[in-house]
BADRENDREN-59925 format. One record per residue (C-alpha): residue in three letters; residue number from 1; x negated, y negated, z. Coordinates in pm, whole numbers. Example, Ala and Ser with C-alpha at 12.3 -4.5 7.8 and 13.67 -1.06 7.14 Angstrom:
# BADRENDREN-59925
r	k	east	north	up
Ala	1	-1230	450	780 .
Ser	2	-1367	106	714 .
***
This chain:
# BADRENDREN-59925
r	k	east	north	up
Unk	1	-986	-864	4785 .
Unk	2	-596	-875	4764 .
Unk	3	-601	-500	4678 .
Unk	4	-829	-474	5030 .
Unk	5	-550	-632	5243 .
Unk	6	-285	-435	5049 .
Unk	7	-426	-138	5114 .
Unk	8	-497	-186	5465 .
Unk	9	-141	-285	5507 .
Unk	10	-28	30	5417 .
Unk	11	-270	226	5627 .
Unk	12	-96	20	5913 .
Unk	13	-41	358	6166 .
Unk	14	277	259	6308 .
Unk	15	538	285	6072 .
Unk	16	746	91	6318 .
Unk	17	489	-201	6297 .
Unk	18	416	-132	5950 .
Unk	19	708	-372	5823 .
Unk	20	578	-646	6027 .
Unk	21	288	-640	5839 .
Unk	22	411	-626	5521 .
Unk	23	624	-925	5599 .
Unk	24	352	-1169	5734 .
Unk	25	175	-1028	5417 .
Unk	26	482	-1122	5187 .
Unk	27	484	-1488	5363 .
Unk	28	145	-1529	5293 .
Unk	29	165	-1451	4926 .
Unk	30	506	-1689	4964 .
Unk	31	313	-1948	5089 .
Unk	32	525	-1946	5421 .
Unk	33	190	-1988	5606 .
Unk	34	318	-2027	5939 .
Unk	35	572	-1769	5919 .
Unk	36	258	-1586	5834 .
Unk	37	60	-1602	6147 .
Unk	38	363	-1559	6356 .
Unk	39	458	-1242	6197 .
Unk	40	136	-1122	6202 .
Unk	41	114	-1177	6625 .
Unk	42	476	-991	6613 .
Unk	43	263	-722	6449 .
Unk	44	-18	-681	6720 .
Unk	45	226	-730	7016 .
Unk	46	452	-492	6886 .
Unk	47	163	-300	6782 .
Unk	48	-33	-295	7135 .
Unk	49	352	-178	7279 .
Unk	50	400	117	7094 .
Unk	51	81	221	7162 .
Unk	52	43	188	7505 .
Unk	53	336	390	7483 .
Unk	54	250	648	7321 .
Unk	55	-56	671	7577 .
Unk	56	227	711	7821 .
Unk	57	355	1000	7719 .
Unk	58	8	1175	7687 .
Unk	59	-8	1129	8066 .
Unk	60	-216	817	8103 .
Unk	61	-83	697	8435 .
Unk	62	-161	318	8408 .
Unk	63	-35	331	8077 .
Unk	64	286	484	8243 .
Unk	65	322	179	8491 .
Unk	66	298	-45	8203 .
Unk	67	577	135	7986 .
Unk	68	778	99	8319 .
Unk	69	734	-262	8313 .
Unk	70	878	-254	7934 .
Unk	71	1136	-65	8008 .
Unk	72	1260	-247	8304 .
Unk	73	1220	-587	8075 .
Unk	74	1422	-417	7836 .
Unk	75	1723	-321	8029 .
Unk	76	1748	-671	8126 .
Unk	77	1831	-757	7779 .
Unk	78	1865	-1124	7627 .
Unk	79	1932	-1246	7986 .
Unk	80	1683	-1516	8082 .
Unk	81	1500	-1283	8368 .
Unk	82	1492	-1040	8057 .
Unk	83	1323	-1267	7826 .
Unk	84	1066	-1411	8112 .
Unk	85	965	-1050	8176 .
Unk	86	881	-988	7827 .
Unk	87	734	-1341	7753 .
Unk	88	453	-1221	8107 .
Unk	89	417	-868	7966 .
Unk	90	336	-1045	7574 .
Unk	91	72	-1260	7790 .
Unk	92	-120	-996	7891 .
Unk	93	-92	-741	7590 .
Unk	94	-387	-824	7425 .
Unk	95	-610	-738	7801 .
Unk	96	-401	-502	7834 .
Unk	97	-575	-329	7469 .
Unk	98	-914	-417	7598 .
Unk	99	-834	-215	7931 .
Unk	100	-704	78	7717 .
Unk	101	-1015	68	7510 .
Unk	102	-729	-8	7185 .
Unk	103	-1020	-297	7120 .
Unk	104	-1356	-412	7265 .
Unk	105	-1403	-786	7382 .
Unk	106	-1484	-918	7022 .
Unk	107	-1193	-792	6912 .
Unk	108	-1022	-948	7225 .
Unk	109	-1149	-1304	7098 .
Unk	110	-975	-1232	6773 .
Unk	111	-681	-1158	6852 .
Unk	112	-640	-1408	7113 .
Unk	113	-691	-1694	6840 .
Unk	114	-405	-1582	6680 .
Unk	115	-184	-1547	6950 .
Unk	116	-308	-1917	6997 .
Unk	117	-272	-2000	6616 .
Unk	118	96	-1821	6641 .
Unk	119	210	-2061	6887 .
Unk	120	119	-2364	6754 .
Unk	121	307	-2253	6442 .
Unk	122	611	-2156	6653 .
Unk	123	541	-2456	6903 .
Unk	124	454	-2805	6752 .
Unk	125	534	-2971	7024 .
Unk	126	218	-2834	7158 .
Unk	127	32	-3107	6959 .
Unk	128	-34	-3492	7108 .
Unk	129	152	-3757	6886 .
Unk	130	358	-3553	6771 .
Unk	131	110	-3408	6428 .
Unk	132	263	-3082	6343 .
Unk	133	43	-2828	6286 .
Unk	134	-64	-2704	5941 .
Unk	135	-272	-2397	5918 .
Unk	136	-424	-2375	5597 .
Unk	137	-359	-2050	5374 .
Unk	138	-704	-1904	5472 .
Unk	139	-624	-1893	5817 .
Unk	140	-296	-1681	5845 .
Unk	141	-511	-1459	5562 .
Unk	142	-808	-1418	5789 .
Unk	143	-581	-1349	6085 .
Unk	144	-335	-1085	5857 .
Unk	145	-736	-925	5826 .
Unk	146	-825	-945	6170 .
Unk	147	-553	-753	6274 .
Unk	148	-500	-470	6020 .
Unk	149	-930	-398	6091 .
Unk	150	-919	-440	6481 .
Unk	151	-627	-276	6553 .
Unk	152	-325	-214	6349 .
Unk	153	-501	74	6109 .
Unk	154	-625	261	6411 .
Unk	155	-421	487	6613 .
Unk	156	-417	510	6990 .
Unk	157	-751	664	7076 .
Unk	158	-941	504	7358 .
Unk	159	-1313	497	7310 .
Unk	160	-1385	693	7562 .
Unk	161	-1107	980	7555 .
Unk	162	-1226	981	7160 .
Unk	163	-1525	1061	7238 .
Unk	164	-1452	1361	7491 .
Unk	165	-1218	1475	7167 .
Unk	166	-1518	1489	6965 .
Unk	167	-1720	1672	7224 .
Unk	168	-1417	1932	7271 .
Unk	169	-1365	1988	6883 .
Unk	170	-1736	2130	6824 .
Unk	171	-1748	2340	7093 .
Unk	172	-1428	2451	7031 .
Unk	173	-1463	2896	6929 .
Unk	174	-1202	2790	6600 .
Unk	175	-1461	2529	6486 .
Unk	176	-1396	2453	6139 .
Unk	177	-1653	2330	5920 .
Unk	178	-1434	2057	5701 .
Unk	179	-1671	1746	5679 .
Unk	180	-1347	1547	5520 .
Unk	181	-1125	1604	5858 .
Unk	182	-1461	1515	6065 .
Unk	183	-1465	1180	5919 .
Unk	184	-1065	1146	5882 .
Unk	185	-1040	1228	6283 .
Unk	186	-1340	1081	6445 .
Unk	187	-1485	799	6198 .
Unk	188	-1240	663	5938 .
Unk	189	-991	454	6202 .
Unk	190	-1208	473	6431 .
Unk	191	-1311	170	6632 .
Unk	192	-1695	71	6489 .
Unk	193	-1845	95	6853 .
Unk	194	-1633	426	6897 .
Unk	195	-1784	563	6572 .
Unk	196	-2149	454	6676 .
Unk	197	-2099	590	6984 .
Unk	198	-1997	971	6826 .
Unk	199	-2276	965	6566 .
Unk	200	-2556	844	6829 .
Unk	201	-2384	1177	7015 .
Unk	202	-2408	1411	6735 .
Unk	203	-2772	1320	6646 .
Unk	204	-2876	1343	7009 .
Unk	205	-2756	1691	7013 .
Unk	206	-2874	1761	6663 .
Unk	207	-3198	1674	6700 .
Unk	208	-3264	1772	7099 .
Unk	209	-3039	2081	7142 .
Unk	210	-2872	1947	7448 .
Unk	211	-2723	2149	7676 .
Unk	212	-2305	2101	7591 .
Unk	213	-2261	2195	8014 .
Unk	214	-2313	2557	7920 .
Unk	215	-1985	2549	7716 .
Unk	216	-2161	2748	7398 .
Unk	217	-2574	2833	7301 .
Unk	218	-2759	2505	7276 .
Unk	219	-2879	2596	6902 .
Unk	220	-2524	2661	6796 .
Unk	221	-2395	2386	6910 .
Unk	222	-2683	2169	6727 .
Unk	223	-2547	2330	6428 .
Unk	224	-2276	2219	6425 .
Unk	225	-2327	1858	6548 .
Unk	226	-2625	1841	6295 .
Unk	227	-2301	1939	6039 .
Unk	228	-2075	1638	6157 .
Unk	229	-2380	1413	6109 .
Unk	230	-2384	1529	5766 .
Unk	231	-2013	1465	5696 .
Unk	232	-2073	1139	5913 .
Unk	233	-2379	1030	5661 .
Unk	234	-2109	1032	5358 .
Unk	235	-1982	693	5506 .
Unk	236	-2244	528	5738 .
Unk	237	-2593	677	5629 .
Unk	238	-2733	370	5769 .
Unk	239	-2562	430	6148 .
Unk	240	-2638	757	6099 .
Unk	241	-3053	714	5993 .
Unk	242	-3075	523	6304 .
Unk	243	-2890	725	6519 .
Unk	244	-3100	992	6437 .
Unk	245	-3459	783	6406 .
Unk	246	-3388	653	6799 .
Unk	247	-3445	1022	6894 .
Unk	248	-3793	1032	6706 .
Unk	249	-4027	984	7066 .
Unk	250	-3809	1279	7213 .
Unk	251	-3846	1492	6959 .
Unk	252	-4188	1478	6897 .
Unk	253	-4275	1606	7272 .
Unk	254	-4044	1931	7245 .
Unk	255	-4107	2283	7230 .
Unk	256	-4240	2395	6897 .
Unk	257	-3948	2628	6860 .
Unk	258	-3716	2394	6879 .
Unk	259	-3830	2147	6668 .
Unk	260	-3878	2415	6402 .
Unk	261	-3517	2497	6467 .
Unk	262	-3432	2109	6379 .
Unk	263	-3671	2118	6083 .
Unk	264	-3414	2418	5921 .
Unk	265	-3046	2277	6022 .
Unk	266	-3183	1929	5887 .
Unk	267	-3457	2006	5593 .
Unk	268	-3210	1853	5331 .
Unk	269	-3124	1510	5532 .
Unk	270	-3290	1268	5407 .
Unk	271	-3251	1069	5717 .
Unk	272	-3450	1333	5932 .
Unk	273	-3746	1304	5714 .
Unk	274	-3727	900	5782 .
Unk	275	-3843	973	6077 .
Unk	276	-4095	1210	6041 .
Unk	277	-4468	1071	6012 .
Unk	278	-4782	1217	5948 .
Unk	279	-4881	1347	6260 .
Unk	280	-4504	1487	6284 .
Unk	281	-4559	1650	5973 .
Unk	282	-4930	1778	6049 .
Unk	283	-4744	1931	6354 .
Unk	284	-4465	2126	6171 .
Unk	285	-4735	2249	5918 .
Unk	286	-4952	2394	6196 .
Unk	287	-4636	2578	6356 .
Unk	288	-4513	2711	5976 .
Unk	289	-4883	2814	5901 .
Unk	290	-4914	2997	6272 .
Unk	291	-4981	3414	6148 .
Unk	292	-4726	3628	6156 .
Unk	293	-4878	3997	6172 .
Unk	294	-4610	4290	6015 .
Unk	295	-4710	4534	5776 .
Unk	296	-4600	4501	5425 .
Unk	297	-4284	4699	5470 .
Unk	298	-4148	4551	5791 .
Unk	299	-3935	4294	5802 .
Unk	300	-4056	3952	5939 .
Unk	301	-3861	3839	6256 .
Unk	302	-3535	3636	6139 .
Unk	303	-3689	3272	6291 .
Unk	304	-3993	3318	6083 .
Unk	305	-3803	3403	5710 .
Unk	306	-3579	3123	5825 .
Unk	307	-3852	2867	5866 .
Unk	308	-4075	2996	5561 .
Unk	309	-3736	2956	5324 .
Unk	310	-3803	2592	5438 .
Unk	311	-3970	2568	5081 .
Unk	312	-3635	2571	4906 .
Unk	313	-3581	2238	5029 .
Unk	314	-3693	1928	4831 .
Unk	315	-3805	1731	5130 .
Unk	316	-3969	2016	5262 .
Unk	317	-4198	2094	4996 .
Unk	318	-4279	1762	4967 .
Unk	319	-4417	1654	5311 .
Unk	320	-4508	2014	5387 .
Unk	321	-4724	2146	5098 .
Unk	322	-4838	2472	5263 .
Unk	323	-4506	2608	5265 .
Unk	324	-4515	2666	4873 .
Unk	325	-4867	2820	4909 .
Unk	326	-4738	3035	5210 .
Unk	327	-4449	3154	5052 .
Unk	328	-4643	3236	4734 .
Unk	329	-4878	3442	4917 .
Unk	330	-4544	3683	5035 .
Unk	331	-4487	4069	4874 .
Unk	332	-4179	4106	4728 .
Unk	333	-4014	4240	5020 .
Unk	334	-4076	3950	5207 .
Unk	335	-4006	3703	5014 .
Unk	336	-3651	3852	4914 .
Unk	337	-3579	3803	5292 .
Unk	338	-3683	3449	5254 .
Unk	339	-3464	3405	4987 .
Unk	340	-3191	3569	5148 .
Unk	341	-3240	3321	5465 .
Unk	342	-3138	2984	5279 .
Unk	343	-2987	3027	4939 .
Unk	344	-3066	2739	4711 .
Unk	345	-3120	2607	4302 .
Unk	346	-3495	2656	4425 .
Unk	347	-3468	3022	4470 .
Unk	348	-3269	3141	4140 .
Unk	349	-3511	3132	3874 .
Unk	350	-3737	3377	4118 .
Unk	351	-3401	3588	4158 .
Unk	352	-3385	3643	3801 .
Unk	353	-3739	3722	3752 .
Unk	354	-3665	3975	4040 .
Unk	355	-3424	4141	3854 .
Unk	356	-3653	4184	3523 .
Unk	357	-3929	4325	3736 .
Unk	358	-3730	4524	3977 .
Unk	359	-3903	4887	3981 .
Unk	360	-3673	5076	4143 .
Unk	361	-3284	5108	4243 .
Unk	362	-3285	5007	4583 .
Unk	363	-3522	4694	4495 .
Unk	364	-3221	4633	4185 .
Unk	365	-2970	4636	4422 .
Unk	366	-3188	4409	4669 .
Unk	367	-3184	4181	4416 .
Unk	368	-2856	4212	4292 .
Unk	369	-2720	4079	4645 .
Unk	370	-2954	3807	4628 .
Unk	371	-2785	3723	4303 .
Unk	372	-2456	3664	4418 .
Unk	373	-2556	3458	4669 .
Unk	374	-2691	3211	4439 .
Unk	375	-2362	3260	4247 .
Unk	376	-2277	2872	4305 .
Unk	377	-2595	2751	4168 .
Unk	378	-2583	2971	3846 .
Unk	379	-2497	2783	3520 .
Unk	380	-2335	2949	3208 .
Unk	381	-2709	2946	3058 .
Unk	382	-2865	3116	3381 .
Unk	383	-2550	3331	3397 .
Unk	384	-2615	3446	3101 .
Unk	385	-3026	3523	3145 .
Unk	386	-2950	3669	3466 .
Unk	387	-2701	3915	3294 .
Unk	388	-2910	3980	3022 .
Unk	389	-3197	4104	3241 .
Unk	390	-2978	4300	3495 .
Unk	391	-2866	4533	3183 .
Unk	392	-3177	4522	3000 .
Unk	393	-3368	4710	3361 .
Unk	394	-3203	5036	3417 .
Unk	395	-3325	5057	3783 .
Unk	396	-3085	4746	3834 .
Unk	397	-2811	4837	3578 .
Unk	398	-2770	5217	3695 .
Unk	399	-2821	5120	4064 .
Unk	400	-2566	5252	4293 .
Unk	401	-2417	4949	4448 .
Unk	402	-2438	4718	4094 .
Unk	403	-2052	4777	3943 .
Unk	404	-1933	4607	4250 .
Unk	405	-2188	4368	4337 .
Unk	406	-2067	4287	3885 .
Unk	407	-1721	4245	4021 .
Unk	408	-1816	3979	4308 .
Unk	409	-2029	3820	4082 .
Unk	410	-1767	3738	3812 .
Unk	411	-1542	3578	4126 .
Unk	412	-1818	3397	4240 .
Unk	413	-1880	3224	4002 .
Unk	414	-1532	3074	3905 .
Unk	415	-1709	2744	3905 .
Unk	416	-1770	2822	3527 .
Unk	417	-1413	2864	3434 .
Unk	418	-1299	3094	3161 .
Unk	419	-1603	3023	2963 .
Unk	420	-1812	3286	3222 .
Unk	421	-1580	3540	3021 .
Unk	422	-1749	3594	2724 .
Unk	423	-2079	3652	2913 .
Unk	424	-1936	3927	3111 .
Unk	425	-1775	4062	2818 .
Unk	426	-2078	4117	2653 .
Unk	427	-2296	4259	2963 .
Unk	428	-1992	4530	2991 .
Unk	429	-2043	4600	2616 .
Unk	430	-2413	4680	2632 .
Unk	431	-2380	4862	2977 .
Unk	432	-2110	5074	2804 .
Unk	433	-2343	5150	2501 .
Unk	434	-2655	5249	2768 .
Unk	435	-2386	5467	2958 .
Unk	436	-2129	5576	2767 .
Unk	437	-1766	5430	2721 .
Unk	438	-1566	5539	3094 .
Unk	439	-1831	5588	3269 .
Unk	440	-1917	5418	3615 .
Unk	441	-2249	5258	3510 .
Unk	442	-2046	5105	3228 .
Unk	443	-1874	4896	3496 .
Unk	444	-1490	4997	3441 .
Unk	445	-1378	4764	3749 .
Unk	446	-1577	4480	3596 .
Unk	447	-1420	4547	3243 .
Unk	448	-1084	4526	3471 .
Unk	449	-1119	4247	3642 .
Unk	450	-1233	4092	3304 .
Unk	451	-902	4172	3203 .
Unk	452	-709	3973	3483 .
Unk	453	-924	3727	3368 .
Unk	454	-848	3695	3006 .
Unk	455	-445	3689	3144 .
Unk	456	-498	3398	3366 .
Unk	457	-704	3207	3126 .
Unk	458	-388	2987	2985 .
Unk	459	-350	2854	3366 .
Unk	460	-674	2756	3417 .
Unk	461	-671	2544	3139 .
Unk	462	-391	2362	3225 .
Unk	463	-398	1969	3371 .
***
């Protein structure tokens, strides 16, 4: 618990008001109790100051008038019309934080009891009989706590103008898919009502496609708040499975199309299938089992491979059985553009049977593509079955595009370190006795790049 209070010390966002929390942490570790809880008020006034402040200078106007009222206090100096203006402006800091939106009314409570606590420490004559007051070590702890969680840690963000800065960043055309600054910009010191707030907004528009005021496609823009539920679900899976379960009578009466569009950007949160019953599910299976009619050589429409490479999902296959029989039921040529539509570890042992059976060079090369996409989900034992059957079927080892699609596979796979090496090493050696030493179906570029390899293998390995 010490380590806690520590570490939330030093997450204190001001560094200005950083020192005054260290020292009412250092009194209370002294013992010097009351110096304590008055250093820790020193914090938070000083705290709700320099934030207001900085509000200021974004171009809040009331936060303006209030920096004015500072700065007037402060030209007055030490003179006793100096100190009265800063002993009304202290008075009214802490509504001053709720009108900001710097804390909510709870917090409010909280951090007027130790503005009270603060001046009975600084005040005993504030007491009848003339008792001194004598917090007890707890206290000025509990209050150091209360102030570092309700306000201290968390920068000057109002609720409100947080979340319109959430709102802005997804539909922003640079959106950049980085769960860790999702959480560190709109979650981590965030208020807790603030952070509800933003996940009960990304799971609206995750689930329901809302309309973002025309700003970018509705189905995009679920994409990407269906993403920052997922980074959001790292932290607060709980908020975040109710959040998305208060949508569930909603959902259930929208177009098929779009819920089948949900069903894909969320097959693999477990918190969407919460709130999926049976009839739910009896309704997705009826809208994956609808017939598609193309002949055996056309491609099916992008929606439909998209929704039938549901099956690569875990929770998919679960409460939807008929996917695995409908996907079974696909020709080869379909079902690579299944696999194509949602690379997964479900996919990759049916990838390297593909290459085995692959009857002719365009179908090796198919496949070969297919390959590297799974890349991140090979291990050094699939690696090295999936290279053993690409040279052991000429129509994928003497396939046009396979020497290259070699070379992106050995950089895709730099998950398996050095140790990938050996494998390659070995493919090139039996593709060079098929072939013939030089030639390009004995993969020069991969022997190459195999070489670059071997040089930076002594950097890899190092801590």
């Amino acid at each position: 618990m010490a380590a806690d209070l520590e570490t939330l010390v030093a997450q204190v966002w001001s560094p200005d008001v950083r020192p005054l929390a260290e020292e009412a942490w250092r009194c209370y570790n002294a013992g010097a109790i009351r110096a304590s809880i008055a250093a820790t008020w020193s914090a938070v006034s000083a705290d709700i100051i320099v934030k207001l402040i900085r509000l200021a200078d974004e171009g809040d106007k009331g936060a303006q008038a209030f920096r004015r009222q500072v700065t007037d206090a402060q030209e007055k100096g030490l003179k006793p019309e100096g100190v009265r203006a800063m002993q009304a402006i202290e008075a009214s800091l802490v509504d001053k934080a709720v009108e900001f939106e710097l804390i909510d009314t709870i917090g409010k409570r909280e951090l007027d009891r130790i503005r009270e606590d603060r001046h009975l420490c600084s005040h005993p004559s504030l007491r009848m009989e003339g008792e001194v007051y004598n917090p007890r070590p707890e206290a000025a702890r509990g209050h150091l706590a209360i102030a570092l969680a309700t306000l201290l840690v968390h920068p000057p963000t109002q609720g409100r103008k947080l979340v319109e800065e959430f709102k802005n960043f997804i539909c922003d055309p640079l959106f950049a898919s980085s769960a860790a600054h999702i959480r560190a910009a709109f979650h981590d010191r965030v208020r807790a009502a603030t952070r509800k707030s933003i996940i009960k907004i990304a799971a609206l528009a995750a689930m329901l496609e809302l309309d973002p005021d025309g700003r970018m496609p509705a189905d995009v823009h679920a994409d990407r708040m269906a993403f920052a539920l997922r980074a959001f679900s790292e932290v607060a899976r709980d908020t975040v499975r109710d959040a998305v379960g208060e949508t569930r009578e909603r959902f259930q009466v929208l177009d098929g199309a779009v819920q089948l569009r949900a069903l894909v950007r969320m097959a693999d949160d477990d918190y969407f299938w919460i709130s999926v019953d049976p009839a739910l599910a009896t309704r997705f299976q009826a809208l994956l089992n609808a017939p598609v009619t193309v002949g055996q050589w056309d491609p099916l429409p992008p929606e439909v491979a998209s929704w039938l490479a549901l099956v690569g999902s875990t929770y998919a296959r679960g409460r939807l059985p008929g996917l695995t029989v409908r996907f079974d039921q696909l020709g080869d040529f379909h079902r690579q553009q299944v696999i194509a539509a949602r690379p997964c570890e479900f996919f990759l042992p049916k990838v390297i049977e593909m290459l085995r059976t692959a009857g002719s060079w365009r179908t090796g090369e198919q496949v070969g593509r297919l390959l590297v996409q799974h890349a991140a989900f090979l291990s050094l034992d699939t690696l090295a079955e999936a290279l053993t059957v690409w040279c052991g079927n000429s129509q994928c080892r003497d396939a046009a595009e396979m020497p290259g699609l070699a070379v992106q596979l050995l950089h895709a796979t730099a998950h398996l370190g050095v140790a990938r090496g050996p494998l390659f090493s070995d493919f090139v050696a039996k593709c060079e006795f098929a072939a013939g030493e030089g030639e390009y179906y004995s993969y020069p570029d991969l022997k190459s790049a195999l070489r670059n390899l071997v040089l930076l293998a002594p950097a890899a390995t190092m801590p």
